[in-house]
PDB file of N, CA, C and O in Angstrom:
ATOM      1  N   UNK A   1       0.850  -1.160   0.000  1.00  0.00           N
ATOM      2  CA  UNK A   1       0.000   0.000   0.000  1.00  0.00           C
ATOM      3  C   UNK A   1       0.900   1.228   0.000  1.00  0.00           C
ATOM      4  O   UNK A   1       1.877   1.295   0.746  1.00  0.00           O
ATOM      5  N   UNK A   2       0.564   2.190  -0.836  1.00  0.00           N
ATOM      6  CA  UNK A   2       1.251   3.432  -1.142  1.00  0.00           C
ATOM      7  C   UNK A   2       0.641   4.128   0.004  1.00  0.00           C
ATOM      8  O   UNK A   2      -0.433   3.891   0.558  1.00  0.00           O
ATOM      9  N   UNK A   3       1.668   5.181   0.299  1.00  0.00           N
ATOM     10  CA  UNK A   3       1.427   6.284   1.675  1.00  0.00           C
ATOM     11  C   UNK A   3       0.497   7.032   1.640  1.00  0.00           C
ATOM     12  O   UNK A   3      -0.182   7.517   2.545  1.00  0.00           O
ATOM     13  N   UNK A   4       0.419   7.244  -0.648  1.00  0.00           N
ATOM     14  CA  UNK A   4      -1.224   8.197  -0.691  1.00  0.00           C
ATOM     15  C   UNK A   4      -1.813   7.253   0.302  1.00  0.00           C
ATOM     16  O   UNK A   4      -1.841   7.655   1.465  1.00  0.00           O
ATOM     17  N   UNK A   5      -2.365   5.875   0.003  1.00  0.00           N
ATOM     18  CA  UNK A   5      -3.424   5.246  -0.219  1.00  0.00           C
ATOM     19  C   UNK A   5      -3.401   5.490   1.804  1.00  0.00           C
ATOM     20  O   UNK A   5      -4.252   6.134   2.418  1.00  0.00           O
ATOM     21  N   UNK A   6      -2.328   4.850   2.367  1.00  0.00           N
ATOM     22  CA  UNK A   6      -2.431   4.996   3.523  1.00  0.00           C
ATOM     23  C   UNK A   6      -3.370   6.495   4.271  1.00  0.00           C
ATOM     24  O   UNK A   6      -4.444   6.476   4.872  1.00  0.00           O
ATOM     25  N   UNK A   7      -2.666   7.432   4.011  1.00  0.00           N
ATOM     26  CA  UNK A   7      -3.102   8.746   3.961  1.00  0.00           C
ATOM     27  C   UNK A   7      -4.220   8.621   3.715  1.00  0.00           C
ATOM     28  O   UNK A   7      -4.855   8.535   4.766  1.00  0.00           O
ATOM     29  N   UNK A   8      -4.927   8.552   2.731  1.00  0.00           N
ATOM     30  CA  UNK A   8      -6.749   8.996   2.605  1.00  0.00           C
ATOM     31  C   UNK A   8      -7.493   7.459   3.598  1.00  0.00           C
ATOM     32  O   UNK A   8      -8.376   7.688   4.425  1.00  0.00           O
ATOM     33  N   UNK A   9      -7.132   6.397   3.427  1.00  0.00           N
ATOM     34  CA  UNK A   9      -7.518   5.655   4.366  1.00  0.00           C
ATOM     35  C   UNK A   9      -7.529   6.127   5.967  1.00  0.00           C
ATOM     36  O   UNK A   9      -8.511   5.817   6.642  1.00  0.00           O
ATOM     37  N   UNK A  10      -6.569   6.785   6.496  1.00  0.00           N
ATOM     38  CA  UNK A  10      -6.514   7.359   7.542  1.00  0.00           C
ATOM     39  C   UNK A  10      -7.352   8.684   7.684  1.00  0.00           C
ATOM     40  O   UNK A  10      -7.803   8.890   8.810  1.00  0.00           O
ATOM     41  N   UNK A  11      -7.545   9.342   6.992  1.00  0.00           N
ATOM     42  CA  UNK A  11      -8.597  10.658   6.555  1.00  0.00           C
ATOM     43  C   UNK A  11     -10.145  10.035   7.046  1.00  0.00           C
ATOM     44  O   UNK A  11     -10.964  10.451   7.865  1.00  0.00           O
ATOM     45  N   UNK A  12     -10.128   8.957   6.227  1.00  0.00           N
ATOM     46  CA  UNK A  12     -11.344   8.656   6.694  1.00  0.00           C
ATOM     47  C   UNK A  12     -12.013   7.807   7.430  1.00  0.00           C
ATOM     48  O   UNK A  12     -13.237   7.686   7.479  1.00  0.00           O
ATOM     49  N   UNK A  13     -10.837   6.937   8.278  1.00  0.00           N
ATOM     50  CA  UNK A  13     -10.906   7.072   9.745  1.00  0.00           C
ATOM     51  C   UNK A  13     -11.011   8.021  10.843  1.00  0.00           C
ATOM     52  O   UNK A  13     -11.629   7.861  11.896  1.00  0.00           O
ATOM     53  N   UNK A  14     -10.398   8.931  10.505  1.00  0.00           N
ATOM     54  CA  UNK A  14     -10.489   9.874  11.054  1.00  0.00           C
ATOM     55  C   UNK A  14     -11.718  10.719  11.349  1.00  0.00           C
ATOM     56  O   UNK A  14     -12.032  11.204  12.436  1.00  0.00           O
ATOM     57  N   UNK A  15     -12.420  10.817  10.071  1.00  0.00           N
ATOM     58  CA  UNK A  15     -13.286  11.565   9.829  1.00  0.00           C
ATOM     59  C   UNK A  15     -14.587  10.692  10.692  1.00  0.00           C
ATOM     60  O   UNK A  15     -15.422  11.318  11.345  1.00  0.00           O
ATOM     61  N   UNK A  16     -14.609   9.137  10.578  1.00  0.00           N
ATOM     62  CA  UNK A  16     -15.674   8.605  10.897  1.00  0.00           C
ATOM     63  C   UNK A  16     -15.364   8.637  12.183  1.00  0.00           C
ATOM     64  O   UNK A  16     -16.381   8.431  12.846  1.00  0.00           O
ATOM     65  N   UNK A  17     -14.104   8.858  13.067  1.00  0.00           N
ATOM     66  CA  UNK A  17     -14.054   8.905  14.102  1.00  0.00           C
ATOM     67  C   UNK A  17     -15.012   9.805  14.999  1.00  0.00           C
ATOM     68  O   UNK A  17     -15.657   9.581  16.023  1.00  0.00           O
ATOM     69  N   UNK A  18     -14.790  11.185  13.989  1.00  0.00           N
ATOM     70  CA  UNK A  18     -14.825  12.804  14.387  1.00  0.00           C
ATOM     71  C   UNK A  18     -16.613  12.684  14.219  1.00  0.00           C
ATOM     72  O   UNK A  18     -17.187  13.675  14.670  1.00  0.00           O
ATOM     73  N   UNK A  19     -17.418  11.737  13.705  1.00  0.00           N
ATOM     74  CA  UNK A  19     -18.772  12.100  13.493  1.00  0.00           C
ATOM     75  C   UNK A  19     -19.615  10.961  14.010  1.00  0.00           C
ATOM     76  O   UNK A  19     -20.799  10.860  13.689  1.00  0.00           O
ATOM     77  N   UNK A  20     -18.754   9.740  15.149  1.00  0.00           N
ATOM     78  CA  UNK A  20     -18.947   8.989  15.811  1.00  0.00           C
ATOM     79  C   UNK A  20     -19.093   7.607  15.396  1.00  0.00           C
ATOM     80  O   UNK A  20     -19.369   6.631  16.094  1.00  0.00           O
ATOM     81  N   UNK A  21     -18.914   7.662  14.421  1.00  0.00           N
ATOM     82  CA  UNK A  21     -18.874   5.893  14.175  1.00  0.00           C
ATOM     83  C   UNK A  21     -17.879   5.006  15.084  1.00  0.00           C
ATOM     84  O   UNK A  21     -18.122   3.828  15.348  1.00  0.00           O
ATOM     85  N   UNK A  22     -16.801   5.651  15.508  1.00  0.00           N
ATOM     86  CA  UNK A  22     -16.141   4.586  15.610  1.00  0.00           C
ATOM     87  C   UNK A  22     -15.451   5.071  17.525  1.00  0.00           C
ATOM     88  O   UNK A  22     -15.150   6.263  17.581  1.00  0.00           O
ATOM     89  N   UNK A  23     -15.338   4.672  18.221  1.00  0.00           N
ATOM     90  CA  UNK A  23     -14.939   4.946  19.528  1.00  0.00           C
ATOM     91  C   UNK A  23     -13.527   5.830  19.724  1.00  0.00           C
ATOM     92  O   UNK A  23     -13.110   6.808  20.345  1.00  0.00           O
ATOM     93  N   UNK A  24     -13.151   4.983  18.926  1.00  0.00           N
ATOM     94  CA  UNK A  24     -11.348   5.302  19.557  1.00  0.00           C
ATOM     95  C   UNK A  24     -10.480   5.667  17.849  1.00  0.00           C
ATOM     96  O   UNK A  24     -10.739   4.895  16.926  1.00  0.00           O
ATOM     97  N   UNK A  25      -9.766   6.533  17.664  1.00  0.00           N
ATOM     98  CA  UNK A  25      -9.177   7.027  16.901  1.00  0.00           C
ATOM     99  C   UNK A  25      -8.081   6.107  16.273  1.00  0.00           C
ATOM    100  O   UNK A  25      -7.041   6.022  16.926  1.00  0.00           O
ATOM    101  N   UNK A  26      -8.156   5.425  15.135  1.00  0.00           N
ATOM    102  CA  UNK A  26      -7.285   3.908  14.456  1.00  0.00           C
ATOM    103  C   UNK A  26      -6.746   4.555  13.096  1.00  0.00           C
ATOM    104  O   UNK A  26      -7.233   5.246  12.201  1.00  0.00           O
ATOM    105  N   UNK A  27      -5.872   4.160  13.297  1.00  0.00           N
ATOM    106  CA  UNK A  27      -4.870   4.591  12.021  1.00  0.00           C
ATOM    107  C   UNK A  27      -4.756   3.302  11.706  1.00  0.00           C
ATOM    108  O   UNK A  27      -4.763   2.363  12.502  1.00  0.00           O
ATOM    109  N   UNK A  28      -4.570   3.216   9.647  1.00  0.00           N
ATOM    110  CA  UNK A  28      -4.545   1.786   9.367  1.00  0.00           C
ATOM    111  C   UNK A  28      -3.415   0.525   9.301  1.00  0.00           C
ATOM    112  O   UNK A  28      -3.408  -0.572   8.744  1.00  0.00           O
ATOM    113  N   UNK A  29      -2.492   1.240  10.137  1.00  0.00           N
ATOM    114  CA  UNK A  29      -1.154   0.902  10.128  1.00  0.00           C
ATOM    115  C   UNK A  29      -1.307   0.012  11.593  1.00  0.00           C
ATOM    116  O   UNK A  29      -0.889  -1.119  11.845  1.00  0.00           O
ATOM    117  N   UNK A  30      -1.980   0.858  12.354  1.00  0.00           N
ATOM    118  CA  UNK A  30      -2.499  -0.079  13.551  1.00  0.00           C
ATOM    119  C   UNK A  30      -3.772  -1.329  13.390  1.00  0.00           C
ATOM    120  O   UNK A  30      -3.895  -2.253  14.195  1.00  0.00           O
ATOM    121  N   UNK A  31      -4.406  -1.179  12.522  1.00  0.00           N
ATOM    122  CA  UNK A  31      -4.932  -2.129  11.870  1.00  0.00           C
ATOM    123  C   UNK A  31      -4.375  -3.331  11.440  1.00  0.00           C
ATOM    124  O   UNK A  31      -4.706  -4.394  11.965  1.00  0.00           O
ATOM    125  N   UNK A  32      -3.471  -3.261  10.437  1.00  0.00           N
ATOM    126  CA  UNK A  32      -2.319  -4.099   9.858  1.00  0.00           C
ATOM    127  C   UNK A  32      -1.733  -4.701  10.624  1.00  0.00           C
ATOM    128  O   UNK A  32      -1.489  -5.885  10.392  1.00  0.00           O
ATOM    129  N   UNK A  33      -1.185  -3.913  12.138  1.00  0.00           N
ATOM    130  CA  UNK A  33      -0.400  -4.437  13.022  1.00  0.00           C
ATOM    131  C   UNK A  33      -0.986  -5.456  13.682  1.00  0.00           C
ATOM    132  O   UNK A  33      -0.463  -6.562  13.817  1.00  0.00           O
ATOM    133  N   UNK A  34      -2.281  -5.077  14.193  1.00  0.00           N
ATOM    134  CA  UNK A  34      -3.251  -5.956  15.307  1.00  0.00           C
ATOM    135  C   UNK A  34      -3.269  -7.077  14.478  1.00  0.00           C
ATOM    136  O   UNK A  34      -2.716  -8.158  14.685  1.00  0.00           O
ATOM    137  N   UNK A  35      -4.219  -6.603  13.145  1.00  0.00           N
ATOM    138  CA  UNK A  35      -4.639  -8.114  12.299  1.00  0.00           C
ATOM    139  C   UNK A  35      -3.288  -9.160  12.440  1.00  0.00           C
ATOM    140  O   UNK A  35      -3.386 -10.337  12.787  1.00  0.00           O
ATOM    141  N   UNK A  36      -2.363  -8.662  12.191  1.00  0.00           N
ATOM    142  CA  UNK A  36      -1.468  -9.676  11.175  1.00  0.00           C
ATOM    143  C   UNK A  36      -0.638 -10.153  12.861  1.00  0.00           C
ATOM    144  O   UNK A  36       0.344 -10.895  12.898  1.00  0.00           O
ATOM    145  N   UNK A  37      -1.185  -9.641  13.918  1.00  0.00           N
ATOM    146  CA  UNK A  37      -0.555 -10.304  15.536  1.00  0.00           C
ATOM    147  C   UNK A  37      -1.722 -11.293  15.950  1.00  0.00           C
ATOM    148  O   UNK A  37      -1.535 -12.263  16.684  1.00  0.00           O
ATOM    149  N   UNK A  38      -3.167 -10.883  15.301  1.00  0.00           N
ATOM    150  CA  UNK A  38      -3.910 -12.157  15.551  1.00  0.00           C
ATOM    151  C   UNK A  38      -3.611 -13.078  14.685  1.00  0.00           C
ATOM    152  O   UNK A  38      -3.124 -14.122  15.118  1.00  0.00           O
ATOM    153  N   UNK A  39      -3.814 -12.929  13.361  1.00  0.00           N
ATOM    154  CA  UNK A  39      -3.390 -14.101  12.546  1.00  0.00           C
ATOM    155  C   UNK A  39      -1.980 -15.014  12.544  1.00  0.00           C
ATOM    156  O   UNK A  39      -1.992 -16.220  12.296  1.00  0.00           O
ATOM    157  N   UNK A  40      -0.868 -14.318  12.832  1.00  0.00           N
ATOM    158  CA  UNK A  40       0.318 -14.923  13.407  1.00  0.00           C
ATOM    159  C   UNK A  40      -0.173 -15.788  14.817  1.00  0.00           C
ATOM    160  O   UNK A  40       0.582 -16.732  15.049  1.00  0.00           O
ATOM    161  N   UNK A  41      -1.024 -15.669  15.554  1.00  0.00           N
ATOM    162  CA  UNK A  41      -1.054 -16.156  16.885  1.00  0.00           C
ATOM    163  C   UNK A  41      -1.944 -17.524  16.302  1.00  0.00           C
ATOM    164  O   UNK A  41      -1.524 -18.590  16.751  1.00  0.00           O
ATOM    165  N   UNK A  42      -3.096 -17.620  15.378  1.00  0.00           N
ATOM    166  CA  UNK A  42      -3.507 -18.197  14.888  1.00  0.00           C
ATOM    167  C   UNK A  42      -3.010 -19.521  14.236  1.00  0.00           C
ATOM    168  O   UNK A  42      -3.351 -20.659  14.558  1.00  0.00           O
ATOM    169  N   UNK A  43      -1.743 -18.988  12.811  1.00  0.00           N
ATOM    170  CA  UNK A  43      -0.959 -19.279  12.469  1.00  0.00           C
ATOM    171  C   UNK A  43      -0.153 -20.719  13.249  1.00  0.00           C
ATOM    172  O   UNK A  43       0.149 -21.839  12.838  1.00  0.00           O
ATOM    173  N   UNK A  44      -0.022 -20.064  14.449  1.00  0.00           N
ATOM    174  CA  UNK A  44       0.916 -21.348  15.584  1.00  0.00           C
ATOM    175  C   UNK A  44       0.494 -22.497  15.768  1.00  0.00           C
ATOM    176  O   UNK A  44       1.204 -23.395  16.220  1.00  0.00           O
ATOM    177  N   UNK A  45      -0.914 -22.658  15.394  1.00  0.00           N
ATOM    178  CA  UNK A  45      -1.959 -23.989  15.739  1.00  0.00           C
ATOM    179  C   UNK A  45      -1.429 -24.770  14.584  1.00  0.00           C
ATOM    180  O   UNK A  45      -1.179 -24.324  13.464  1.00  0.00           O
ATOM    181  N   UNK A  46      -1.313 -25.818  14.946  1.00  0.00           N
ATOM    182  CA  UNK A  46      -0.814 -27.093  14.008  1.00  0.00           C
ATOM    183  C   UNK A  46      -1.860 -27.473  13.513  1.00  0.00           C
ATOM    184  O   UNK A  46      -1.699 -28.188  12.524  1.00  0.00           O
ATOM    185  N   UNK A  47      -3.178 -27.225  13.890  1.00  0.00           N
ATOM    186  CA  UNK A  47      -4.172 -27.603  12.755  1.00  0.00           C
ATOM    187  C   UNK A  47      -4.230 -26.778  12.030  1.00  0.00           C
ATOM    188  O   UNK A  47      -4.410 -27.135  10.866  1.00  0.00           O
ATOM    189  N   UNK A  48      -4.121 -25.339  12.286  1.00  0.00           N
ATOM    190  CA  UNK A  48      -4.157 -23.778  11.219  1.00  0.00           C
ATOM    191  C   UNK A  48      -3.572 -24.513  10.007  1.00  0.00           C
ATOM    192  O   UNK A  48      -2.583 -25.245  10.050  1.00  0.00           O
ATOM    193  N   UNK A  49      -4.350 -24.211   8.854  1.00  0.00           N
ATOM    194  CA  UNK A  49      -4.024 -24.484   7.270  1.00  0.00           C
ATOM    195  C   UNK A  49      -2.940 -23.530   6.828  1.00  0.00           C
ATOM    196  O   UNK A  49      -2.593 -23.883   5.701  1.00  0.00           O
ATOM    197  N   UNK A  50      -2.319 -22.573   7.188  1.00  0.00           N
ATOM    198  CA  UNK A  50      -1.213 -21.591   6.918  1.00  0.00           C
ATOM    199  C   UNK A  50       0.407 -22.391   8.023  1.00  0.00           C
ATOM    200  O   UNK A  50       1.575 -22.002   8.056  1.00  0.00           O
ATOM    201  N   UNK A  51      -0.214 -23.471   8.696  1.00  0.00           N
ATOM    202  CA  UNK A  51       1.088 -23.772  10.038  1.00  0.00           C
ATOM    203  C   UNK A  51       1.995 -23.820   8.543  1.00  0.00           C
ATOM    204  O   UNK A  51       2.678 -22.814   8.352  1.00  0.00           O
ATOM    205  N   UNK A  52       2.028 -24.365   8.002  1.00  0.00           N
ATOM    206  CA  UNK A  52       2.867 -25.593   7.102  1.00  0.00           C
ATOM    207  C   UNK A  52       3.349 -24.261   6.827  1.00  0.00           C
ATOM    208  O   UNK A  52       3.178 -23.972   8.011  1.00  0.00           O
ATOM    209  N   UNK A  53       3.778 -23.232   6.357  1.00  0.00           N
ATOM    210  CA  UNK A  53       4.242 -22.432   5.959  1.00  0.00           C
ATOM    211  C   UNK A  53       5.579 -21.383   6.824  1.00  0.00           C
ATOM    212  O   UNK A  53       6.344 -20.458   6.549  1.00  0.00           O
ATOM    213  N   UNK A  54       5.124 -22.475   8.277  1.00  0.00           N
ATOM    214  CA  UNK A  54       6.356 -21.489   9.357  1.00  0.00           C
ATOM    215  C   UNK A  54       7.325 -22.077   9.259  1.00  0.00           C
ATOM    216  O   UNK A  54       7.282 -22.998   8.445  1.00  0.00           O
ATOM    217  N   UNK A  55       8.629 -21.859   9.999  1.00  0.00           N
ATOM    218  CA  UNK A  55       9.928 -23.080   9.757  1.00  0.00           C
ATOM    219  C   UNK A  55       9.773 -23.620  10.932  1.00  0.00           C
ATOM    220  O   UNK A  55       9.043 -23.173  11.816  1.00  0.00           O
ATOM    221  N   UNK A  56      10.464 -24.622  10.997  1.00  0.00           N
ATOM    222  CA  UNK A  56      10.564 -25.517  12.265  1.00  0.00           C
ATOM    223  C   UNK A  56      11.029 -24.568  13.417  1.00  0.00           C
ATOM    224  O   UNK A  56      11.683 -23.572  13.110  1.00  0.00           O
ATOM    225  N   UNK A  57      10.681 -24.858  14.934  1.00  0.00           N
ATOM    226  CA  UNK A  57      11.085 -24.305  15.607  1.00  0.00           C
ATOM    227  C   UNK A  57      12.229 -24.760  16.307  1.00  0.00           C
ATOM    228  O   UNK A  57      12.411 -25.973  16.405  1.00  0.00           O
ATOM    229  N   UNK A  58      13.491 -23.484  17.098  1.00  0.00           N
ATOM    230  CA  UNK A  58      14.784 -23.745  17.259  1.00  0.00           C
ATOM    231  C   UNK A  58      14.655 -24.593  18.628  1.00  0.00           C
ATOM    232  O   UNK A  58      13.765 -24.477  19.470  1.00  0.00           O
ATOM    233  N   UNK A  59      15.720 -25.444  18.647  1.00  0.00           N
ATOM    234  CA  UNK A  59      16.064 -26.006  20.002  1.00  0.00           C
ATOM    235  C   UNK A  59      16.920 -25.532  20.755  1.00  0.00           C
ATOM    236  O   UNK A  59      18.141 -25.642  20.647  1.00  0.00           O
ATOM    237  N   UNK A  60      15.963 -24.652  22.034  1.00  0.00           N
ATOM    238  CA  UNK A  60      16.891 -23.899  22.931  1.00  0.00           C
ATOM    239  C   UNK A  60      16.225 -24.578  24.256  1.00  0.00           C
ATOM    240  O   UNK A  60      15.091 -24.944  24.565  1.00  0.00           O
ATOM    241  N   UNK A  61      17.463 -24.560  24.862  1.00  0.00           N
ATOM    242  CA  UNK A  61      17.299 -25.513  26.267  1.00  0.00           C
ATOM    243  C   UNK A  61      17.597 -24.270  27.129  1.00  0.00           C
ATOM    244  O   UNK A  61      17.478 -24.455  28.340  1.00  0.00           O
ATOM    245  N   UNK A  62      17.993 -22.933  26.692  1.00  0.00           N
ATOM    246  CA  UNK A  62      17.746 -21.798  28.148  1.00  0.00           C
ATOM    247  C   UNK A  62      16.273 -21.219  27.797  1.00  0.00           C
ATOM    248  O   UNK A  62      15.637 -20.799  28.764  1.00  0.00           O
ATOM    249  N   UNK A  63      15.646 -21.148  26.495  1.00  0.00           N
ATOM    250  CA  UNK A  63      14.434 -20.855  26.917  1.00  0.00           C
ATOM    251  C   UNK A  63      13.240 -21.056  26.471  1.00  0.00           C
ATOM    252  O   UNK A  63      12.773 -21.208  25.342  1.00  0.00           O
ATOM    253  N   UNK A  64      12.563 -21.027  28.113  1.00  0.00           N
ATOM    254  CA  UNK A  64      11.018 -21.549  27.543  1.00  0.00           C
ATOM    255  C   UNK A  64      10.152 -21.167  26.644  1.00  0.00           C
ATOM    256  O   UNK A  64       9.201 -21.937  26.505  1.00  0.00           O
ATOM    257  N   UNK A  65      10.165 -20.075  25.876  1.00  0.00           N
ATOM    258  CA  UNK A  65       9.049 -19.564  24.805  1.00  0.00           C
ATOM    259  C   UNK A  65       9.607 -20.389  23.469  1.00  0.00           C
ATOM    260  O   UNK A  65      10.740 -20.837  23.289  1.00  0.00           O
ATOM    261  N   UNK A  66       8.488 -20.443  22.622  1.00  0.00           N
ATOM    262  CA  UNK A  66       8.761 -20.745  21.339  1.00  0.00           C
ATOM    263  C   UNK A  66       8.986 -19.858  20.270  1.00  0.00           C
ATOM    264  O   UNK A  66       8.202 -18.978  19.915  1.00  0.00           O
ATOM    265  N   UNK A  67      10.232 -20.151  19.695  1.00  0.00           N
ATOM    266  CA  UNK A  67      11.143 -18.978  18.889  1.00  0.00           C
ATOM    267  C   UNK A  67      11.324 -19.927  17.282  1.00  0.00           C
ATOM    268  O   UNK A  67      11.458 -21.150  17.222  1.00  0.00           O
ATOM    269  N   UNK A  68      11.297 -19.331  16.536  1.00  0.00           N
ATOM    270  CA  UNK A  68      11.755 -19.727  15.223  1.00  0.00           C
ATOM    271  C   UNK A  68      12.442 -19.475  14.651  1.00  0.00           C
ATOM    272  O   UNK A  68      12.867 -18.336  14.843  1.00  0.00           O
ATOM    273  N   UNK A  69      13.043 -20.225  13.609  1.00  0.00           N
ATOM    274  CA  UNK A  69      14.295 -20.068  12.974  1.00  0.00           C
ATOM    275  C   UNK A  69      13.954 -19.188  12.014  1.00  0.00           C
ATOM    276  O   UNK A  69      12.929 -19.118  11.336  1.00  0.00           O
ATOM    277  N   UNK A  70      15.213 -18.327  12.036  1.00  0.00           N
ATOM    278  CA  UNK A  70      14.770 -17.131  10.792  1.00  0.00           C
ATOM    279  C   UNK A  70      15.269 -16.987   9.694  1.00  0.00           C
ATOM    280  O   UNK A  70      16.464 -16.696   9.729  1.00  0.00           O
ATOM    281  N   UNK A  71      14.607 -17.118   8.253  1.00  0.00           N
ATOM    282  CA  UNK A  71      15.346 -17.435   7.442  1.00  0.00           C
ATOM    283  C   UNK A  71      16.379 -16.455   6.679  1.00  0.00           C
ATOM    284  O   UNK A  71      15.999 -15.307   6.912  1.00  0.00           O
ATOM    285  N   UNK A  72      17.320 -16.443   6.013  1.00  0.00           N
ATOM    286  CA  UNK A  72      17.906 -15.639   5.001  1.00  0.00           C
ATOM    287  C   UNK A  72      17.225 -14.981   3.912  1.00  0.00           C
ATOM    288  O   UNK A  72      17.151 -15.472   2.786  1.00  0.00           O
ATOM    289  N   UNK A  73      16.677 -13.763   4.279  1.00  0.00           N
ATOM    290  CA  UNK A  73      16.103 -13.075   3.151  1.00  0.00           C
ATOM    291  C   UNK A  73      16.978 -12.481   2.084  1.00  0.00           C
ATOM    292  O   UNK A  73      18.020 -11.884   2.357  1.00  0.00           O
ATOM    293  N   UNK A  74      16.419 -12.702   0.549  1.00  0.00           N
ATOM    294  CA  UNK A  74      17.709 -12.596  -0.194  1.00  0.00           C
ATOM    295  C   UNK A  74      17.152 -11.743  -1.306  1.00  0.00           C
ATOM    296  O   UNK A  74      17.936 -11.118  -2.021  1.00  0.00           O
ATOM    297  N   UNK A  75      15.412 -11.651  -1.565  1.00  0.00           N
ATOM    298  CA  UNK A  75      14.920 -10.977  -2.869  1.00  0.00           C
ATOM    299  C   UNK A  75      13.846 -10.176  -1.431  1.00  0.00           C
ATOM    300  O   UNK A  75      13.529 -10.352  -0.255  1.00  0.00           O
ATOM    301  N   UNK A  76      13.642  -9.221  -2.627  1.00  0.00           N
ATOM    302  CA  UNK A  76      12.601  -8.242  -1.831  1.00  0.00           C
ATOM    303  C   UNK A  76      11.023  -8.368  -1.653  1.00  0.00           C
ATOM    304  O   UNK A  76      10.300  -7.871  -0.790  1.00  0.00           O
ATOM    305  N   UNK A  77      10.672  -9.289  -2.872  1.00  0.00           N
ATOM    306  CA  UNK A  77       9.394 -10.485  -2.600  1.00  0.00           C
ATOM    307  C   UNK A  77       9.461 -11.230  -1.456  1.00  0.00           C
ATOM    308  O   UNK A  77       8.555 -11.395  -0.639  1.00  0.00           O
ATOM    309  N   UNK A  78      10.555 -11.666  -1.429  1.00  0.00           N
ATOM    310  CA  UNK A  78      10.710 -12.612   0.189  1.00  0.00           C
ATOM    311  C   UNK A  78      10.294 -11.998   1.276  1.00  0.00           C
ATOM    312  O   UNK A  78       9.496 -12.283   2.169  1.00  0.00           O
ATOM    313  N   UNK A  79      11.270 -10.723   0.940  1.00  0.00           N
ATOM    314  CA  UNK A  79      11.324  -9.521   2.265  1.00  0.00           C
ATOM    315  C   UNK A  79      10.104  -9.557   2.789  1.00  0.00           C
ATOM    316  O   UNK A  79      10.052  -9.861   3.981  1.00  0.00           O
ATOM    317  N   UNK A  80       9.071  -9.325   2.216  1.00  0.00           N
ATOM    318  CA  UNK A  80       7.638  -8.732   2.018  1.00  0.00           C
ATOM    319  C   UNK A  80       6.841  -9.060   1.920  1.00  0.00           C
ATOM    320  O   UNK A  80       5.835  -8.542   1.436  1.00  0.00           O
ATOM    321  N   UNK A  81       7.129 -10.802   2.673  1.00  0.00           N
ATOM    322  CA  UNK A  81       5.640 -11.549   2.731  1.00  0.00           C
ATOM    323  C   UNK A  81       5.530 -11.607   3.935  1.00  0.00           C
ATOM    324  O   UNK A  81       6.454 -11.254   4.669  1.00  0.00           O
ATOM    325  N   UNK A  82       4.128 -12.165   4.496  1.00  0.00           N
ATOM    326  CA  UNK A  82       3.589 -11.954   5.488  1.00  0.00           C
ATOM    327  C   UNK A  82       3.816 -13.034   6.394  1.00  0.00           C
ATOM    328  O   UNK A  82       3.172 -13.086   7.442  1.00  0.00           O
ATOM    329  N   UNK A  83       4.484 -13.715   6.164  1.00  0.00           N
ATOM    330  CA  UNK A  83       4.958 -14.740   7.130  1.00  0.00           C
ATOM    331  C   UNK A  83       6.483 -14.698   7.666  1.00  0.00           C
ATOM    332  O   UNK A  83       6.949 -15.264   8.655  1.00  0.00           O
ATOM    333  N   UNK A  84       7.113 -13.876   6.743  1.00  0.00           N
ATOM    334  CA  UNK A  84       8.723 -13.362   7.217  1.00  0.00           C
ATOM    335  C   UNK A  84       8.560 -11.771   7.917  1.00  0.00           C
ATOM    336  O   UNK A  84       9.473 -11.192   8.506  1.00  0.00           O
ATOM    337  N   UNK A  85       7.092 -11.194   7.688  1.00  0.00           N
ATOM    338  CA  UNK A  85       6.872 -10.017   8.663  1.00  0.00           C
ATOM    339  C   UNK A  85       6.788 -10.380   9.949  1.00  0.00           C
ATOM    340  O   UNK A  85       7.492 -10.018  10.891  1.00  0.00           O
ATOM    341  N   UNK A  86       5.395 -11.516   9.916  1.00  0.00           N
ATOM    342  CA  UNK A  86       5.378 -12.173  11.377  1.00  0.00           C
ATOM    343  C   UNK A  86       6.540 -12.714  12.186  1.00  0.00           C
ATOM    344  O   UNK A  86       6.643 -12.351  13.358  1.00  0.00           O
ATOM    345  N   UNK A  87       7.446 -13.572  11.649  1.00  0.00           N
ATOM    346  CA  UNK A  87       8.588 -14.243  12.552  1.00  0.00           C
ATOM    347  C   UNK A  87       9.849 -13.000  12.869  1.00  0.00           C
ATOM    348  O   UNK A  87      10.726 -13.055  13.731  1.00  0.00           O
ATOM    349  N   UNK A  88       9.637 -12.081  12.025  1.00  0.00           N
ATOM    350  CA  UNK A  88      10.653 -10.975  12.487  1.00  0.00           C
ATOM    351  C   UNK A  88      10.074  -9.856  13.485  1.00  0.00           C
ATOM    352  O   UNK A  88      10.821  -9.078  14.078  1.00  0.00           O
ATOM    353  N   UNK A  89       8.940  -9.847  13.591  1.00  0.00           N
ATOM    354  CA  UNK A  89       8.069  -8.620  14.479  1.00  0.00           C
ATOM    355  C   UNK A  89       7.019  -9.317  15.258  1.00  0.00           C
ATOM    356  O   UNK A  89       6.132  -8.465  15.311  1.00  0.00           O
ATOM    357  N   UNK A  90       6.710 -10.076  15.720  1.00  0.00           N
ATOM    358  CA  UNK A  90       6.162 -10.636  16.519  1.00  0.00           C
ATOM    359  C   UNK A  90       6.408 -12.283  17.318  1.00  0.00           C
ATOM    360  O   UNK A  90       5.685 -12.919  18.083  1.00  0.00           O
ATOM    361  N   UNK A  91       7.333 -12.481  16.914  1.00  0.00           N
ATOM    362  CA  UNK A  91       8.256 -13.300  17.493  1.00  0.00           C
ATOM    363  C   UNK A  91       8.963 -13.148  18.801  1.00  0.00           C
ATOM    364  O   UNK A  91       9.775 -13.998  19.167  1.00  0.00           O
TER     365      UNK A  91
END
């Protein structure tokens, strides 16, 4: 999404904010963020139809959370999918 596009999307959040539709003031960047931290959390379920798409997870014996291996990003398509956003920012 281009910054216009961001920009007038946010305008009119804004605007529906300002004439009560909506409670609390959301920019769509915070949108993006929330969605794609539920769907990553989602994602983790081994029945979730998207699991098959995470990498195996690392074997660390100092700690208890589950961490994943991160891969070598090498093209800017890679960069910029939504499953190498998730393991780098919400991990």
């Amino acid at each position: 999404m281009s910054a216009a596009q961001s920009g007038r999307i946010d305008a009119f959040l804004k605007q529906a904010h300002k004439c009560g539709f909506s409670k609390e003031l959301l920019t769509v960047n915070e949108l993006l963020v929330e969605s794609g931290r539920v769907m990553f959390k989602k994602m983790k379920s081994p029945t979730h139809c998207l699991h098959m798409l995470l990498l195996p997870n690392k074997k660390l014996d100092y700690n208890l959370s589950e961490s994943y291996v991160l891969p070598q990003c090498t093209s800017s398509t890679y960069k910029r999918s939504f499953v190498n956003w998730c393991l780098f920012d919400f991990q």
